[in-house]
C-alpha positions as CSV (number, residue, x, y, z in Angstrom):
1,X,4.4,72.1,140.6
2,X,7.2,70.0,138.9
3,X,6.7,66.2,138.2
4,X,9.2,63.8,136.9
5,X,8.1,60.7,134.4
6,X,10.0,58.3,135.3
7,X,10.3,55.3,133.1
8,X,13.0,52.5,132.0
9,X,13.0,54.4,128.5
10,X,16.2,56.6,127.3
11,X,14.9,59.4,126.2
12,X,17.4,59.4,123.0
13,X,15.0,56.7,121.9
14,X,12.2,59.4,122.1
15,X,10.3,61.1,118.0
16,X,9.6,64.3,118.2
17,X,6.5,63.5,120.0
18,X,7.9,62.3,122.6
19,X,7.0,58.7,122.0
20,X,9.3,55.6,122.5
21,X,10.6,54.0,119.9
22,X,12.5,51.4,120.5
23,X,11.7,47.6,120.5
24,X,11.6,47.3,124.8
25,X,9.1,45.8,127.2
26,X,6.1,47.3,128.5
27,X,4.5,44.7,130.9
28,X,5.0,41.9,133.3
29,X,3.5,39.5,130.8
30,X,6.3,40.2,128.2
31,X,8.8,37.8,130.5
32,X,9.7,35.2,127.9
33,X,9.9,37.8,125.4
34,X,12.6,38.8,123.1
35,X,13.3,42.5,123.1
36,X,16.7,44.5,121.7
37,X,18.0,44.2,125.1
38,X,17.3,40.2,124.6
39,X,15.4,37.8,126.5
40,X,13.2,39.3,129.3
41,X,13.9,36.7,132.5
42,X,11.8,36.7,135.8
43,X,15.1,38.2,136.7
44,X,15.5,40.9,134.6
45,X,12.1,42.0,135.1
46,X,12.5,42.5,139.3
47,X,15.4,44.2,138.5
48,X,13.6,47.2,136.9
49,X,10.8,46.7,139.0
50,X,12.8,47.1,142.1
51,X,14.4,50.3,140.3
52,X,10.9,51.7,140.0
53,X,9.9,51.0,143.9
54,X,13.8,52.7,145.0
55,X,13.3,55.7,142.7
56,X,9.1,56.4,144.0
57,X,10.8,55.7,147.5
58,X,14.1,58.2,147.0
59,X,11.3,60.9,145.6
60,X,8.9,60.7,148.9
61,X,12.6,60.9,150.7
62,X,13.5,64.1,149.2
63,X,10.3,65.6,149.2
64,X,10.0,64.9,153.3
65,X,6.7,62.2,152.3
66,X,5.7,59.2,154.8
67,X,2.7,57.8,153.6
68,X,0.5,58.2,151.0
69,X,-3.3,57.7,150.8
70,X,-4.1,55.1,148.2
71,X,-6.8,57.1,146.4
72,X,-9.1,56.4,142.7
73,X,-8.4,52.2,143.1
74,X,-9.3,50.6,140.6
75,X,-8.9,46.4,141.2
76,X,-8.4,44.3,137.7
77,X,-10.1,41.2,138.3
78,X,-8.3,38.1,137.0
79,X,-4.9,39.2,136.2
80,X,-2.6,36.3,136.3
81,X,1.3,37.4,136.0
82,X,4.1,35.2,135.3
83,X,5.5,36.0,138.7
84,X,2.3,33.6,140.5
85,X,0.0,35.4,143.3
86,X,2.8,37.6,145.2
87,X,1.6,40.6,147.2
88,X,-2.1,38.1,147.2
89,X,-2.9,38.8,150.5
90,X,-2.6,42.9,149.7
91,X,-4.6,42.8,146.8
92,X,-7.1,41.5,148.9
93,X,-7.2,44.3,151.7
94,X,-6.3,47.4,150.0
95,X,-8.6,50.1,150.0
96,X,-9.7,53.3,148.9
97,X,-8.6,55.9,151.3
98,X,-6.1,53.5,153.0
99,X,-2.6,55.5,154.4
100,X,0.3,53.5,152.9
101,X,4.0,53.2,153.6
102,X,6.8,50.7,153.6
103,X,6.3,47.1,152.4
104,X,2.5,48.1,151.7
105,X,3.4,50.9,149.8
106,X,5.9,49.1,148.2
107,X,3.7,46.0,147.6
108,X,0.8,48.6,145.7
109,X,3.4,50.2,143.8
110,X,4.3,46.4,142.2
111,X,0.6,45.6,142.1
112,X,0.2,49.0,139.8
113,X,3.4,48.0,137.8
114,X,1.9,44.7,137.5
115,X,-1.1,46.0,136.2
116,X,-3.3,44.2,138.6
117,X,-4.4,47.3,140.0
118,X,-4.3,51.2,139.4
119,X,-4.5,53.9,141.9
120,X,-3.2,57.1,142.3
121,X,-0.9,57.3,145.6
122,X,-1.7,61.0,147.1
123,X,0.5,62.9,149.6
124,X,0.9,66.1,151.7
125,X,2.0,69.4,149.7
126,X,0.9,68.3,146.8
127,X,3.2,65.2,146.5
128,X,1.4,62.1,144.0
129,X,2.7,59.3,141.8
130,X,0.3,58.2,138.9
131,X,0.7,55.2,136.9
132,X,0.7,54.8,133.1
133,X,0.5,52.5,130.6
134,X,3.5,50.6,129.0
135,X,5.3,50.9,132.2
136,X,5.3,55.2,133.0
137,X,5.2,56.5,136.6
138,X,4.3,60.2,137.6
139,X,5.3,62.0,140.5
140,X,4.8,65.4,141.5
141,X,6.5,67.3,143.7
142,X,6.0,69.8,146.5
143,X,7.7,73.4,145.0
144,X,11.2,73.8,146.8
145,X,12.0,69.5,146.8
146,X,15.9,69.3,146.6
147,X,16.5,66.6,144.3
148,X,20.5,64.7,144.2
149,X,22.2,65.8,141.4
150,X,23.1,62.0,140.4
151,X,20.9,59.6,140.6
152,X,21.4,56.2,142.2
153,X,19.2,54.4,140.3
154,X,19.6,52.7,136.8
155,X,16.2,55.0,135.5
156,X,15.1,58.0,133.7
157,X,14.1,61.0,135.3
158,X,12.3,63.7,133.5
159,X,11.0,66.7,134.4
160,X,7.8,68.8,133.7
161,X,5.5,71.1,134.6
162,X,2.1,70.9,135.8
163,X,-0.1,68.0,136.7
164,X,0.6,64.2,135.7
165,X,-0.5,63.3,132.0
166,X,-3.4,60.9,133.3
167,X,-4.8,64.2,134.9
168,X,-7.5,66.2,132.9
169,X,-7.7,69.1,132.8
């Protein structure tokens, strides 16, 4: 099954590893901070985090997905972001095994990126997004997914083989 990392990070910025390199963000709680790119604002930061909900939201699109089942949710007790309690009130109510889409979808996926929860956000055909550290998603796709041959979205798309890299084996 092909997946797609999909990250903020050029991959010219990438060692042999594969690892970033660059000086860059990797959480909400860097706002304030100073990065190559300069200051991260409030701004700034809902900027890519909107990129991140469009490009999880263009995959499910091209793979034919319309919910997801929130599935191994994990809640992380106190986090406090420098954007205040947004998406409170769906913290509060999501559960395991819940069926997802639109604004609630939307509002996990920012909870994730916020790091004030994790879950992985299962679909039909095989069809998942995982969430990583320092600001990674993973989404697999259903075999035969047409995918646009430009992308809309100011992010980084790539591809490879197999499960998500939070999977064992």
């Amino acid at each position: 099954m092909p997946g797609y990392r999909i990250t903020k990070y050029d991959p010219k910025k990438r060692n042999r590893m594969g690892h970033f390199v660059g000086n860059d963000w990797i959480s909400v709680h860097d706002i304030g901070g100073v990065f190559d790119s300069g200051t991260l604002t409030v701004a700034g930061y809902r900027m890519v985090e909107d990129d991140y909900v469009k490009s999880a939201r263009l995959l499910m699109v091209c793979a034919g997905i319309l919910e997801l089942s929130v599935e191994e949710l994990g809640i992380i007790e106190g986090v406090v972001t420098p954007l205040g309690d947004e998406y409170s009130n769906e913290l509060g109510n999501i559960q395991t095994g819940d069926i997802v889409s639109g604004d609630i979808l939307e509002a996990v996926i920012r909870l994730a990126l916020r790091e004030q929860l994790w879950c992985r956000l299962i679909g039909s055909r095989g069809f998942y997004i995982d969430f990583g550290h320092d600001y990674y998603m993973y989404v697999g796709l259903p075999e035969g997914t047409e995918l646009p041959r430009t992308w809309p979205i100011r992010m980084y798309f790539e591809r490879f083989d197999g499960d998500s890299p939070l999977r064992p084996e």
